[in-house]
C-alpha positions, 0 to 999 in steps of 0.5 A: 473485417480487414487483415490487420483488425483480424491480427490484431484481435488474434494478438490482444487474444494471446496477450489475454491468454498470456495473462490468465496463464500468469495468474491460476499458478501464484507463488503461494508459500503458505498461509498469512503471518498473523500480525501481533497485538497489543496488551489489554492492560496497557494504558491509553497512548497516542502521539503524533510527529513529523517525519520529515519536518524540514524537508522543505519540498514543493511536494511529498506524497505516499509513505510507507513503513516498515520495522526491521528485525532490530526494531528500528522503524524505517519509512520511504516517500516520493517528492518534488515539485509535483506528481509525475515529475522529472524532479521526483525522487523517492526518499528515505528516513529511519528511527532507532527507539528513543531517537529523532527521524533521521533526515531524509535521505535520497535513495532512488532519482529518475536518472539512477532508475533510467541507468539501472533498468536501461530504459527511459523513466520520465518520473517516478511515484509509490514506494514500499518497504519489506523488512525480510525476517534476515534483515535486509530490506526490499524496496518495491518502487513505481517509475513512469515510462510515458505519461502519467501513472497508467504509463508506469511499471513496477521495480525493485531492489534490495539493501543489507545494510539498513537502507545505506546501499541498495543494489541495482533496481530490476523491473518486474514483468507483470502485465501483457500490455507492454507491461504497463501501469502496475503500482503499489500503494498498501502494506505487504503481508508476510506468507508463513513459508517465506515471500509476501503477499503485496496488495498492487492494482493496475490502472491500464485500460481501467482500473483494477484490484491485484495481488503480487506473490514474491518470494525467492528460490535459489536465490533468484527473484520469483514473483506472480500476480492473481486478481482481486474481483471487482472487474474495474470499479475499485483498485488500490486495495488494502490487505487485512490477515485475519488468520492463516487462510482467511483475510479481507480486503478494502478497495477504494473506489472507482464508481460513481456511489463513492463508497469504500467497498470490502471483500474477503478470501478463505483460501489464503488470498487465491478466491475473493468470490464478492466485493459489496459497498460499506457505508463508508465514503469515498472521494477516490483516495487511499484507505488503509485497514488493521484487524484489532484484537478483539475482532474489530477492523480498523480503517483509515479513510477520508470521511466524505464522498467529495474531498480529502480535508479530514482522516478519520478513523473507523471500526467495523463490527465483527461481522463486518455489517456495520461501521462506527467513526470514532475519531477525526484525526484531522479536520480543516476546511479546503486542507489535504490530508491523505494515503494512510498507511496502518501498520502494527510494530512488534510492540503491539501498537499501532502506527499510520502514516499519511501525506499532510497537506500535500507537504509533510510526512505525518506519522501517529502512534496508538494502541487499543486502549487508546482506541477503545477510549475513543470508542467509549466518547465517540458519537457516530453519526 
């Protein structure tokens, strides 16, 4: 073996150790904040808008949302011309009960990221909202260095006046690897003593599924990442509380069965000992999944193992053994309908996000009582 192969084995070692020594210590504050849920008396209610109806873009993609302390709704989404772009910014909107969206508006370009984070950006993807219990809100964004998404890194920034300013954006140092291709795509989840638990996954030299720890301490940004098991066949997960210390996850898939896959922990999110496949489809897109009141797991996800032309909604049973569709929230042919984002309002009902053929942010609202009427007319097959 020559000198230069031997030290460069000795340099991926270290970067190896490097990252195991990141990932026993998380910066775990407490257990889940269990998310609220719906009245059982409620009347069925389901209605369907667009966030963005005259956007107008060649392109947007991946929204999330988010619900400030003053119950004012807030959603956040990258477009363009295309993914991977020099175009694409990251866009912002928000909703006061009984209002309209507001126009989207531009809170994040390739050129502010580049001056902010003093380093090259070629584009920029995925963003996530944190509402933090004081009122300011937390923007986790995706800017891509070379490439395209396994060339990425992950930052962030934060805004006290409802998403009017934001401060300057700071990089998250989360990988050994020149630390590179970290994303964020699914609902963060609140820690009981403060932070988040936010679901990431790294698509560096594989594909693979990962928790970031984030939180605070005298007044200083502190944040940590553990892995998902599942070695490098699933990623982009979903983060289901189902108590304080027991939660589960959907992964999508990265395997040739094309399958949504599932895992869970009983200890707050450290430990995921297994990771099975559902019988459930998967043509290598997002999923999204909720708890329900009556122990149910709702999942969002593109009911079939090839394309992304329908989003239909399913329910697990309580112990998770079997899956039962009911209701195609869309169907056409040759469409793309894609990336839902479940979230539960302070009202108890329930909310989803999802990129509508590839040029328009759609935003359902329901509640379980008009989830159980599906239940009751559905056939699943």
């Amino acid at each position: 073996m020559s000198i230069p192969a031997r030290v460069l084995l000795v340099l991926l070692a270290g970067l190896f150790c490097w990252g195991v020594i990141r990932n026993v210590s998380p910066l775990k504050t407490g257990g889940f904040v269990t998310e609220q849920t719906g009245r059982i008396d409620e009347k069925p209610f389901f209605k369907k808008e667009l966030i963005n109806p005259e956007q107008g873009l060649p392109m947007v993609h991946v929204a999330s949302l988010a619900q400030m302390p003053d119950g004012i709704m807030a959603a956040v989404w990258y477009g363009g011309t295309a993914e991977c772009q020099p175009d694409v910014k990251i866009y912002f909107s928000q909703h006061e009960p009984g209002a309209a969206w507001t126009a989207p508006r531009v809170i994040m370009t390739r050129e502010r990221a580049e001056q902010d984070l003093r380093r090259p950006v070629k584009s920029l993807g995925n963003a996530l909202l944190l509402a933090n219990p004081a009122g300011s809100l937390q923007l986790l964004f995706v800017s891509i260095a070379m490439g395209k998404w396994s060339g990425s890194q992950l930052n962030t920034c934060h805004s006290k006046d409802g998403g009017l300013t934001w401060s300057p954006a700071e990089r998250l140092t989360l990988s050994p690897f020149f630390n590179f291709s970290e994303l964020v795509r699914n609902r963060a989840i609140a820690q009981q003593g403060g932070g988040w638990c936010v679901p990431i996954y790294q698509e560096f030299l594989g594909k693979f599924p990962e928790l970031l720890w984030l939180g605070e301490r005298k007044g200083e940004l502190t944040y940590r990442k553990t892995r998902i098991a599942g070695g490098c066949s699933t990623f982009q997960p979903s983060l289901i509380p189902v108590s304080e210390e027991y939660a589960e996850v959907l992964l999508r898939d990265y395997t040739i069965s094309r399958k949504i896959h599932f895992s869970s922990s009983y200890d707050g999110g450290l430990d995921w000992p297994f990771v099975t496949a559902t019988e459930l489809p998967n043509p290598d897109a997002g999923i999204s999944g909720l708890q329900l009141s009556a122990g149910g797991l709702l999942v969002a996800f593109n009911d079939s193992a090839k394309d992304r032309s329908n989003l239909t909604l399913a329910i697990a049973s309580k112990d998770r053994k079997t899956w039962r569709r009911i209701v195609a929230l869309e169907n056409e042919p040759d469409a793309n309908f894609s990336y839902p984002f479940l979230m539960r309002s302070s009202d108890g009902m329930i909310r989803m996000a999802y990129t509508r053929r590839g040029k328009e942010i759609a935003l359902t609202g329901f509640n379980e009582a008009w989830i159980r009427k599906q239940e009751a007319t559905s056939i699943t097959p």
